[in-house]
C-alpha positions in Angstrom: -3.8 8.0 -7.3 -4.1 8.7 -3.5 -2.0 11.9 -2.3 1.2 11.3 0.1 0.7 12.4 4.2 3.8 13.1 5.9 3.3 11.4 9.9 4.7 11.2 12.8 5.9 7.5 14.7 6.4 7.2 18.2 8.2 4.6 20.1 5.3 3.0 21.8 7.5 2.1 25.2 8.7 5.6 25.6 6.5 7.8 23.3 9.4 10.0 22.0 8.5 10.9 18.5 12.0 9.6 16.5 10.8 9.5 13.0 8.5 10.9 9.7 7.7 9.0 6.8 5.3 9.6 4.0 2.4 7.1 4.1 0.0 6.6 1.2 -2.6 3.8 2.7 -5.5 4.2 5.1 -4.7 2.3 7.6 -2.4 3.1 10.9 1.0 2.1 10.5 3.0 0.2 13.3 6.6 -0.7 12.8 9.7 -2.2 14.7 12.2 0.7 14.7 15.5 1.2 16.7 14.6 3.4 19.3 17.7 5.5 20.4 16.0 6.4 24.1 15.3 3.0 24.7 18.1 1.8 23.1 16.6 -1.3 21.0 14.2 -2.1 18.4 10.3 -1.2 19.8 7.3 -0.9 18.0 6.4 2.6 16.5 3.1 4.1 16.3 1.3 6.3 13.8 0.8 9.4 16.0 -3.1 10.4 15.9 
């Protein structure tokens, strides 16, 4: 059973970091979050 990392999104138009979630896969993680800067839903990044 693979451990739980805690990680960072970030909007991927403004780069503000907005949320954490734990992630338990390998791969990077990209999802469509509301982004309260921007003010609508952008794509967020797995910070490196």
């Amino acid at each position: 059973m693979k451990s739980k990392k805690k990680i960072t999104l970030a909007c991927s138009e403004c780069k503000n970091k907005n949320y954490t979630v734990n992630k338990s896969i390998e791969s990077r993680l990209e999802i469509q979050k509301f982004c309260k800067n921007c003010n609508a839903k952008t794509l967020h990044k797995e910070e490196k």
